[in-house]
N, C-alpha and C positions, 0 to 999 in steps of 0.2 A: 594573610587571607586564609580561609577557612580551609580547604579542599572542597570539592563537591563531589559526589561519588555518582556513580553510573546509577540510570532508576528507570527501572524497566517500565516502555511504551505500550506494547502490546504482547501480549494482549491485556486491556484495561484492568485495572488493580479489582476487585470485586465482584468480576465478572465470572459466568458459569463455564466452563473448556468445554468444547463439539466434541474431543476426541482424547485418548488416552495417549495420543500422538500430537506436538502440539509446536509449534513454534514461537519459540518469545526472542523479543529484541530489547534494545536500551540506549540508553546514550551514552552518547561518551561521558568519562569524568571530565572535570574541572580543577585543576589540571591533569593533563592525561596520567590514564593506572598504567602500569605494566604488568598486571593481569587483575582477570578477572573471575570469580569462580560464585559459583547460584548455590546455597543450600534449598532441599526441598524437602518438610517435614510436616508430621502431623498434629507439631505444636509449634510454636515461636521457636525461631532459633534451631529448631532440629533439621536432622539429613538423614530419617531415617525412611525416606522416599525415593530419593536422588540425590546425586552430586554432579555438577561441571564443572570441569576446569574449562573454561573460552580462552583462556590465554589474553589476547587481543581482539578478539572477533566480538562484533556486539549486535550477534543472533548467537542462538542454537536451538535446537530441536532435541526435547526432550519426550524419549520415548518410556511404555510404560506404567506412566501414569493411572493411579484408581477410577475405577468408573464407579463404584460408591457412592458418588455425591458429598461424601467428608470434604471439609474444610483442608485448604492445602495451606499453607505457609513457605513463604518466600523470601530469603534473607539471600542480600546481593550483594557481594564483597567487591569493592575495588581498592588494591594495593597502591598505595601513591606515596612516592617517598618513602617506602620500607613501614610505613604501616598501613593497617586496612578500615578504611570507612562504608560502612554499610548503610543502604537501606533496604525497606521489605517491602512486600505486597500478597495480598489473600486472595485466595480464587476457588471457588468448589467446585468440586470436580465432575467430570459428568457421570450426570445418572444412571441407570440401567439401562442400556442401551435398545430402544424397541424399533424395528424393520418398519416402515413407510407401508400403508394401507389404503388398497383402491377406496375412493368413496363412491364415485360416478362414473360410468354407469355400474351399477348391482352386478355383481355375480351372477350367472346363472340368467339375465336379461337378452333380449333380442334387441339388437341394434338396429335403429332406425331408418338407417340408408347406409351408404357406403362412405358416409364420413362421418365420424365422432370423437368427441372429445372426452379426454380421460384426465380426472383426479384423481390424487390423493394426499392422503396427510404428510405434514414432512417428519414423523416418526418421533425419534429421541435420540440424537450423537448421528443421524443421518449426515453428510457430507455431499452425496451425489448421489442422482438414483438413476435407471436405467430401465425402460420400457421393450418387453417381447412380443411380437405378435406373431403367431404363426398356425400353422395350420395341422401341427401336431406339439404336443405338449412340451416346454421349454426351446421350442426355435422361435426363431425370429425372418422367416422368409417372405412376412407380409412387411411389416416394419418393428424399425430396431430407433434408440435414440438414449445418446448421453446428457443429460440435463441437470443443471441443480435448479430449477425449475419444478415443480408441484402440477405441473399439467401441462398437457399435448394434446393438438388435434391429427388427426389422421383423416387423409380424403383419398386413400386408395385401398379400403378393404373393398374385400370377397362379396358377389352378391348370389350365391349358390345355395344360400339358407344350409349351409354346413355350419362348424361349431370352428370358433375362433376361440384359438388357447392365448392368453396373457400371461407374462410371469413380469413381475415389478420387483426389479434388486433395490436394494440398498447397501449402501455403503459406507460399513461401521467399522470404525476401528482399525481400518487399515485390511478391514475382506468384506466380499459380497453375500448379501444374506437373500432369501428370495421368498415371494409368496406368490401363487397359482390363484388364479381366475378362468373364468371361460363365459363365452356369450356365443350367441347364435346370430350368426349375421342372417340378413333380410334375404328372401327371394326375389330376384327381379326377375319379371317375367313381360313378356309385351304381346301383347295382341292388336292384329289387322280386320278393321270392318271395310267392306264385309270380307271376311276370308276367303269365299271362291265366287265368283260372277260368271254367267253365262249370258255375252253380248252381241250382237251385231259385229261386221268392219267398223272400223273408224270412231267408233260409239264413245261415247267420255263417261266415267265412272269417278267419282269421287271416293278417297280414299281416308281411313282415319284412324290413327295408333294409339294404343292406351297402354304406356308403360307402368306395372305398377312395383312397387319396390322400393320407390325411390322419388322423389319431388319434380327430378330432371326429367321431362317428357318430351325434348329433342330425339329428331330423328332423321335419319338422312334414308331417301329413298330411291333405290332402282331399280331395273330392271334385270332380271335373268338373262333374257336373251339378246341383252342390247339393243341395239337401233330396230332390230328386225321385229321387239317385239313391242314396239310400239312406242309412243314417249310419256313421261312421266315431271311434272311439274312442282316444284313446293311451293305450298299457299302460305303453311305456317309452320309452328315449330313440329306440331303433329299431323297436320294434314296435308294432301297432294290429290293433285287433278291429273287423273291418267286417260289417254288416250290410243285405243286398242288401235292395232295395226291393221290394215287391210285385207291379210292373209288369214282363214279357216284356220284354227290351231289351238294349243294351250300355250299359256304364257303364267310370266311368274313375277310377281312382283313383291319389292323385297324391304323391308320396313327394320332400318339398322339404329339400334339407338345409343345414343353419345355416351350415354352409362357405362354401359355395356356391350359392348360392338360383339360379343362372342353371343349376346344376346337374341340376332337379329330373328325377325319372324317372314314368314315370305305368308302370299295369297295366291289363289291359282286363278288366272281368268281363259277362260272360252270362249274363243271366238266362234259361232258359227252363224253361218247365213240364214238370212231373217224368212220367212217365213214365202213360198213360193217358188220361182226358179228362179236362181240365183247364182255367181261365176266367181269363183275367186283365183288370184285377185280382182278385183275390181276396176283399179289402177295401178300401172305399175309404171317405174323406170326402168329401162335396161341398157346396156353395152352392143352397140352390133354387132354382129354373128354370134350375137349368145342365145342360150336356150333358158326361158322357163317354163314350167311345165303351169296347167292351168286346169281347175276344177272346178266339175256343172253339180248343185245342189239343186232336189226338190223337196221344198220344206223339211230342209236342216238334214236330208240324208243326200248323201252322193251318188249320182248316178254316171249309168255312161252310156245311155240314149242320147246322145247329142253329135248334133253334125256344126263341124269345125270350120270357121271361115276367116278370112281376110277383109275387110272390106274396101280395103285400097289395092286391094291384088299383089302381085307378085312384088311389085317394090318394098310392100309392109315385111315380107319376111314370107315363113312358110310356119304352117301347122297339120301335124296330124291328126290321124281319127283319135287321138286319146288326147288331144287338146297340150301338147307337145309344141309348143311353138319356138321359133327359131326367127332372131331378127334377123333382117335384111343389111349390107352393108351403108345405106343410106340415109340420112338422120333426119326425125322427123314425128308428127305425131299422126300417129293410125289406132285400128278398131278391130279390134276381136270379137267376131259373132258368135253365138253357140244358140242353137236351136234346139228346143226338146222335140223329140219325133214324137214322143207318146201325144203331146199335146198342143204342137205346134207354139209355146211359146218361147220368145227370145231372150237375149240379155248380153250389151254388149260392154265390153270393157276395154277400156282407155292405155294405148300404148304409148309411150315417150319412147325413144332410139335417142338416147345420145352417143357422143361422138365416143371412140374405141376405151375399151381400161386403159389407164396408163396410170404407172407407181412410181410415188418421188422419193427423196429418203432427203432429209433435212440433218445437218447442212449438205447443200449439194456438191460441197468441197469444202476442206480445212481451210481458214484464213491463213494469213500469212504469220509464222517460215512455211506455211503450208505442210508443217511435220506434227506428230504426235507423240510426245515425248513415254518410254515407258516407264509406266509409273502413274501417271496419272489415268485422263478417261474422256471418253467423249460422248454425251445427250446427243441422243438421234432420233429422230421422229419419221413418220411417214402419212403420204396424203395418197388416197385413190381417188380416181376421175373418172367416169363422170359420177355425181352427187347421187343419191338412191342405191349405189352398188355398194355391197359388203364392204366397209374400207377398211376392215381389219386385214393383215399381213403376217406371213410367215419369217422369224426371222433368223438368220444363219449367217457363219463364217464362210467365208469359198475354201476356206484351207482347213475346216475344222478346227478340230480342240485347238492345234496348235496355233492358230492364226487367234485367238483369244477366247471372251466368252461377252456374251452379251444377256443382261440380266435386266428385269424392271419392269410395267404396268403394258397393259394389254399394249396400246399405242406407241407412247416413249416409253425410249429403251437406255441402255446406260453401256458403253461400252470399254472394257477393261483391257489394253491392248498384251498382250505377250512382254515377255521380258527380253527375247531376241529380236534386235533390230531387221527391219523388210518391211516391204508392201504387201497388206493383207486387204480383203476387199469384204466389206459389210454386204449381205444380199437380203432384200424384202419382196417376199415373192405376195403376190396377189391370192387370196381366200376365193376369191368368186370366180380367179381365172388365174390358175397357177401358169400359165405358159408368160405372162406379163407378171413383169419383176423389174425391181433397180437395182443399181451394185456403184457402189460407193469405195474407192480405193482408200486408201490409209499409209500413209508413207508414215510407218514408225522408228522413230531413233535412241536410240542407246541415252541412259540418262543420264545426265553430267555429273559431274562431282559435286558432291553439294560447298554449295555456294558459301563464304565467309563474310563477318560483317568487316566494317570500314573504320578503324579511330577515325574523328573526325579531325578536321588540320589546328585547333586549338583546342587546348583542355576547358572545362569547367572551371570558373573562381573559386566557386567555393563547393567541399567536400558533403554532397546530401544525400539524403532521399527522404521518402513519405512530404515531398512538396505537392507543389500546384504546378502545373502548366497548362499552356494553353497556343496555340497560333495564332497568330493575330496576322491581321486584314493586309497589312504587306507580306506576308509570308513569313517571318519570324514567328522565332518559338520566345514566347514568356517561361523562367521557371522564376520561383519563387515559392519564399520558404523552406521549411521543410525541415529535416534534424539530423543534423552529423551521426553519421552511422559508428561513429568507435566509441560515443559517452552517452546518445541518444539527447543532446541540448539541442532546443531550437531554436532554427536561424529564422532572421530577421531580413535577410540579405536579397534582390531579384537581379537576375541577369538576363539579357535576351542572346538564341541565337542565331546568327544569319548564316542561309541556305547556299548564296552568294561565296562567301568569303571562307567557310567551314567554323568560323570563328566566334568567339560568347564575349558580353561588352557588358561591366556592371550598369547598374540604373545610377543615378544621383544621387535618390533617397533612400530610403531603405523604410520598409514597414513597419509601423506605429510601434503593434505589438507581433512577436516573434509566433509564430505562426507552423504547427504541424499539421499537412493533410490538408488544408483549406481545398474551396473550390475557387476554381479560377472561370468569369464567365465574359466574354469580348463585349462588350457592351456597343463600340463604335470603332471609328477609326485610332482614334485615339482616349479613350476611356476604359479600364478593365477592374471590374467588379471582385473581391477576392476577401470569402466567407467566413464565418468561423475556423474552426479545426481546434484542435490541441494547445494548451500553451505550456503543457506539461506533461506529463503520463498519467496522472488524476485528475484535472479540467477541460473544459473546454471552453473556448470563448462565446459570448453574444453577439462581439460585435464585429463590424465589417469596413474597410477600406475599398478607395477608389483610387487606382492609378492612373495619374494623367501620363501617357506616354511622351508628351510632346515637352512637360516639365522632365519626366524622371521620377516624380514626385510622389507620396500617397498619403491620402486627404481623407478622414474619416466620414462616416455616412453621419447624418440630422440625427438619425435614431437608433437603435440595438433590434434587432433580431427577438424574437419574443420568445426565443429561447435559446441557451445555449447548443452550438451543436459541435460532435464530430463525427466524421465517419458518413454523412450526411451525403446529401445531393443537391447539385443545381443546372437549372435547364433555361435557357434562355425561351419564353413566349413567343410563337407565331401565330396564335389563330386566339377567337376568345374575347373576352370583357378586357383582357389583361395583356390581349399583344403586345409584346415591346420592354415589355416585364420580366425578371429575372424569378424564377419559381424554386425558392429556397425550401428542400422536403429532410424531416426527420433528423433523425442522427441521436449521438448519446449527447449527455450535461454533465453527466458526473464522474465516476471513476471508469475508466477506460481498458480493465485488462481483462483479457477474453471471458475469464473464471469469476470477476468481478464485476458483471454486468447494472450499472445501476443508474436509474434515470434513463433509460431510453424514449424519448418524442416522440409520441402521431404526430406535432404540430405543424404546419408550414409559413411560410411567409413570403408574400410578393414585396420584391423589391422595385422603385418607383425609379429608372435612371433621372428621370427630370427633375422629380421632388427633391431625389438623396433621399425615399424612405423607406422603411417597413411597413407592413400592414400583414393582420392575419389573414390566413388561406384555410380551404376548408384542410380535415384531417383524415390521416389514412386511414384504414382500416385496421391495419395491425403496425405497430410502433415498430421499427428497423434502423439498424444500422450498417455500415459496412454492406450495404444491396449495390446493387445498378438500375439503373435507370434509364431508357432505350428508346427515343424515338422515335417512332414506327411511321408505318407508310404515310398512314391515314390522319398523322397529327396528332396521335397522342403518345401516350406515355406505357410503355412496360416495365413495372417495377417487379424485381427478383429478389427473393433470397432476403438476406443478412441475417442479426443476430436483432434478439428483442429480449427487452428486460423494463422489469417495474421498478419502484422503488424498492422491492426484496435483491437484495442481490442475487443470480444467476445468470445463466446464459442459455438462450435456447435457440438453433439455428431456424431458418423459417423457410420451409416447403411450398405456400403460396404465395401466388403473385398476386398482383391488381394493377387496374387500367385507370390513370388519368387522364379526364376529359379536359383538355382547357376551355372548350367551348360551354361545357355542363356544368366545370367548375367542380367535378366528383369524381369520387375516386370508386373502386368498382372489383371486386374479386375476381379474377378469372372462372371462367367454368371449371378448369383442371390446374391442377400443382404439379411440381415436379414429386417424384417417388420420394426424397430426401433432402432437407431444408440446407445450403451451403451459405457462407461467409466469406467476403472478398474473394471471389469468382471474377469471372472476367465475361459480357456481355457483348456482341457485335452485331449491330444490322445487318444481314446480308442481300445480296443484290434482287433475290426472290424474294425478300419482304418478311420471310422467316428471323428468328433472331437465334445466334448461336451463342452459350453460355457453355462455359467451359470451368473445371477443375472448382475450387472451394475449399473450404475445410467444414467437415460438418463431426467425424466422430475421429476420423483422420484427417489426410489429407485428398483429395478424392482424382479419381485419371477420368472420370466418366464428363460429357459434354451430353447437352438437351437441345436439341431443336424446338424453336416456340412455336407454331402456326397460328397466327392470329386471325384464321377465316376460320379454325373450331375453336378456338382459345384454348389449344392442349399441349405437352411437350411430349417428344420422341425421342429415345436414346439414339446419338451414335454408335453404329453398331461397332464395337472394339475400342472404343474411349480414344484417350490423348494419347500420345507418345511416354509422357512423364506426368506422374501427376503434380499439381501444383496450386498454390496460391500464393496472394500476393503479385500475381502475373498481370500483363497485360494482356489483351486482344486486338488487332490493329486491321481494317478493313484495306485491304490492297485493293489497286486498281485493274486487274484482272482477276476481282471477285472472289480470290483467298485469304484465306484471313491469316495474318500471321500473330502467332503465339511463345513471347518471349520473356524469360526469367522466371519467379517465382519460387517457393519454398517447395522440394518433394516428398521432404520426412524431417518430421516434427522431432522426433525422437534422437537420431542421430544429424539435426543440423543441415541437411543435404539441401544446393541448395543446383540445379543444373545449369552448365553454358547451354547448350542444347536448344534452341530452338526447334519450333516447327510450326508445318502449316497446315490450317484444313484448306477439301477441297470439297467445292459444294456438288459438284457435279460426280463423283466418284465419293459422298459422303462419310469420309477417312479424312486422317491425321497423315502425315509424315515427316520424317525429320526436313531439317531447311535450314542449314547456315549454323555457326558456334559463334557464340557472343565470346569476348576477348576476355570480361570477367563477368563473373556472379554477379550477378543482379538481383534485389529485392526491393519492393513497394519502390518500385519506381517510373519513370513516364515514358510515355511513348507518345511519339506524335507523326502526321503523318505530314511531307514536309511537299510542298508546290511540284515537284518534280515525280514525285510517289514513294519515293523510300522514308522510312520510319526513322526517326531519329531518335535514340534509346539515351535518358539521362537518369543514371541516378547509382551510387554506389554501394556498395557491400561492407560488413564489417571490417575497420582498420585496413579496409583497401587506398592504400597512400599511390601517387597523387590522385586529384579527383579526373576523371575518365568518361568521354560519353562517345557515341560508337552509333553507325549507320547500317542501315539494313541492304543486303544485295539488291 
């Protein structure tokens, strides 16, 4: 038989080289060489380019190469048997290398709003390019982004009508080349009709804001002076119905818009009294034995001709001659005379006496250990009584600094205890009557050691991770699938485990086709739906399996998925045309490695449990991978993050969100993005209704988490990020309202990968450490198990045997 000799793969025989730096592979001989060596020359058969000796290795990387554009020649020796059989291959080499250039928007242009999207060409021998924007010439403090990708959109520039510097690298050859832009972003400005009013007490005035700068004309509106200075209503995104207070005075009303909250505009309104003799206030409520003072207008000036009266006498209280009045101890409603002597006319005004101030402080004791551990924090609010009285509060330690600090919004407060254990005591003293106050005691203790997790009393059967799991309707955990962490093949194999016994039991069957990443969705008692994924490190599947639990078994769906996915999402239907339905969203079809993004899906598809089928769903907005997907209070959907790619290959992480309607059937951009787009992040609903998103990889690996608010559709940094950064993690919602955050990758570069857990806390909105996991963990599950502890499956590189482990 012949020999056959090694014939190099890639890159493809005829093709043009990106770079002077270049990677080639080949196959092995037939039967195998015992070495192998590449000539690389400028004619057949010459090396007067390059030489490799490979030995046995069938890559290398040849550096150097012409960027010319000449023809290169390729002669590929393998030694077999003590002689050498060759073959060749031709490739031109790349051409003069030219730096990527903005196309959109122009040079020197004024950008449209405070979001835009940026082109450019992808040059010649380009490989990756990198986008600056900042607010002096080559930074990047506005945004930054590593893409092999041709275009980004940005949705958090500057709306100060200053000048926005661009610098767009390229990267040739193995360095960064760069070319400067500049644009003028927009002014946003906003204005309040009418800007100042001059009204009556009680009078309504309507109000109306015109942001311009920008398309978003939301506005959130209040008042300066609080309750005192009257209330204020929203009718729509830009208008509100305000209602002036009873009290003579200025007041401020204040028009904040969602663009730009440093944007806001106030208006001034005047109250004075209408035209006549006239008393303000006019109606009041008060506290008994309190003082308000009281004032006689004649036609809108003040006077102090008037004689002061009671007209229920001594029980109403008392007043003096400057209209000084003072209630009585008695609760009840009375009347306040005032007579003009110049002209004998009156005007009386309406007293309410409710019953004494008194101040609450919420909670009105710690639940049970009835302790607070240091370290953490405790939400404390406060109520004044009776209603109409200042109910704002002053708020303080009884021991000072040392006893803690207490931080947060006029009302709730957020309290940080000392690191030395004792009882320190919270005091809210009263604004309208500082002699009434509550005090609220605080038994703090010393904080434990932090907590370790649990092997569980049986191992795992089989050695994985990047499966599916899921709990199911008795309490067990499903995994299934997934790919052996020491060769990356994947399994075929599903176990479940019981919470009961500590213990994992294989199924009967085992799944059709072998399976990485799928989703896993509970269909019933006994049926579980389980989605595309990976069936290699370059495809993915279309199609999907039903596990009957009560066989073991798993039974293919009637139809395929209308596209391939991995990386993907699915959400089981409760509300909608489609309740009861499994909502299959997005993912990749094609090649799967982060630098090689290609084929990513807007598409979705409803799965039918009854039918066994597919049907298409409407499509995103922007095609993702590797996102989350978060069901919110109110029934739909928060989609984050991932990665998006077309049929070019790249990869570019993605900064917006969008909201699915199942009721609408549509999918819907948020108002606001996060600052920087992350991939395989970790998303959690939290007991406020907020959603916490934590760690990614977008140009690293990233420490920072977002709070979503879904009543303005915006996110919020935690202040100080995570403990470590990470991805590949999970997020796990505990049942006192912490999330706990375990595993993941912290540095791409050198391999790191943490035991280290930790947890956020939503009421002191920080991270801290919380328990060490036994090994490293990566892309693997967490679930949360009947009892409330998490149960952590999924292994690490040539981590022997397989291992899964409980949460304190």
């Amino acid at each position: 038989m012949i020999p056959t000799p090694a014939a190099i793969t890639s890159p493809a025989s005829g093709t043009t080289l990106s770079s002077s730096s270049v990677l080639f592979q080949w196959t092995a001989s037939t039967p195998g060489a015992t070495q192998y060596s590449i000539y690389f020359g400028s004619k057949p058969g010459a090396v007067d380019i390059a030489f490799v000796n490979a030995h046995l290795a069938t890559s290398a990387t040849v550096n150097s190469l012409p960027t010319d554009g000449r023809e290169i020649y390729v002669t590929m020796f393998s030694l077999i048997g003590g002689t050498y059989y060759r073959s060749t291959a031709t490739y031109v080499a790349m051409g003069t290398p030219v730096k990527s250039s903005m196309l959109t928007p122009t040079s020197g242009s004024t950008l449209a709003g405070n979001s835009a999207t940026f082109n450019w060409n992808a040059g010649t021998g380009v490989t990756m390019n990198s986008l600056y924007l900042g607010t002096t010439r080559g930074a990047h403090d506005i945004y930054f982004i590593n893409t092999y990708a041709h275009t980004t959109t940005v949705n958090t520039l500057p709306a100060n009508g200053g000048t926005i510097y661009a610098r767009l690298w390229s990267y040739i050859d193995a360095a960064w080349q760069y070319a400067d832009y500049t644009y003028t972003n927009p002014l946003i400005t906003v204005g309040v009709n009418p800007p100042t009013s001059s009204v009556g007490p009680r009078t309504p005035i309507n109000f109306t804001s015109t942001v311009t700068g920008n398309a978003n004309q939301q506005v959130t509106w209040s008042i300066q002076e609080g309750t005192s200075g009257g209330t204020i209503t929203q009718t729509g995104p830009s208008t509100a119905s305000y209602l002036a207070p009873s009290f003579v005075g200025t007041y401020h009303v204040i028009a904040t818009p969602a663009v730009d909250p440093l944007k806001a505009q106030t208006a001034t309104v005047t109250v004075t009294p209408p035209a006549g003799f006239q008393v303000s206030p006019d109606s009041i409520l008060v506290a008994p034995s309190t003082a308000q003072q009281f004032n006689a207008y004649q036609d809108g000036t003040q006077i102090s001709t008037v004689n002061w009266s009671l007209q229920e006498g001594g029980v109403a209280g008392t007043v003096s001659s400057t209209g000084l009045y003072t209630a009585g101890s008695t609760t009840g409603t009375y009347h306040l005379v005032a007579t003009n002597t110049s002209t004998s006319d009156t005007f009386t005004s309406t007293i309410s006496v409710g019953s004494s101030i008194s101040v609450a402080i919420y909670p009105p004791s710690l639940n049970a250990p009835g302790t607070l551990t240091s370290g953490n924090a405790l939400f404390i609010d406060s109520s004044v009584t009776p209603s109409g009285i200042d109910p704002t509060v002053t708020w303080s330690v009884l021991e000072g600094p040392s006893g803690g600090t207490i931080t947060g919004a006029t009302y709730a407060k957020v309290y940080v205890p000392p690191t030395t254990p004792g009882t320190y005591h919270i005091v809210a003293t009263s604004n309208a009557d500082t002699t009434k106050s509550a005090t609220l005691a605080v038994p703090v203790t010393a904080a434990p050691a932090i907590p370790s997790f649990t092997a569980t009393t049986g191992a795992p059967l089989s050695l994985r991770n990047r499966h599916g799991a899921a709990v199911l309707n008795d309490g067990r955990v499903l995994i299934v699938g997934g790919s052996n962490p020491s060769d990356g093949s994947a399994n075929n194999s599903a176990e479940t485990y019981s919470p009961t016994t500590g213990t994992f039991t294989a199924l009967t069957g085992s799944l059709g086709s072998s399976r990485q990443q799928p989703t896993v969705t509970v269909l019933d008692a006994t049926h579980v739906l389980i989605a595309g994924g990976e069936q290699d490190w370059e495809s993915a599947w279309n199609t999907a399996e039903v596990l009957d639990l009560t066989a073991g078994t798993f039974a293919g769906t009637t139809n395929n998925m209308g596209a391939a996915r991995a990386g993907h999402q699915a959400v089981m239907l409760t509300a909608g045309p489609h309740s009861g339905k499994v909502f299959v969203m997005s993912g990749r079809q094609g090649t799967l490695n982060y630098d090689n993004n290609l084929g990513t899906t807007n598409t979705t598809d409803w799965y039918d449990p009854a039918a066994k089928t597919f049907s298409a769903g409407p499509v995103l907005n922007i095609a993702r991978s590797w996102f989350t997907a978060t069901k919110l209070q109110d029934g739909t959907y928060l989609l984050v993050g991932g990665s998006t790619g077309t049929s070019t290959p790249g990869f570019t992480s993605v900064a917006a969100a969008e909201i699915y309607d199942p009721v609408a059937e549509h999918f819907t951009l948020t108002t606001g993005s996060m600052p920087e787009g992350r991939v395989q992040h970790a998303a959690t609903l939290l007991n406020n209704g907020k959603v916490l998103i934590t760690g990614g990889y977008n140009i690293g690996v990233s420490d920072s988490a977002m709070l979503y608010d879904p009543s303005t559709q915006t996110f919020t940094a935690v202040p100080g990020g995570m403990v470590y950064p990470r991805w590949s993690h999970t997020s796990t919602l505990l049942s006192n309202g912490r999330v706990l955050i375990v595993g993941g990758e912290t540095d791409v570069s050198n391999y790191e990968y943490p035991t280290a857990a930790e947890v956020y806390d939503p009421v002191a909105n920080s991270f801290s450490a919380y328990g060490s996991l036994h090994n490293a963990r990566n892309e693997h599950s967490a679930s949360i198990l009947p009892d409330g502890h998490v149960l952590i499956v999924g292994d690490f590189l040539y981590q022997l045997p397989a291992k899964a482990e409980v949460s304190p």
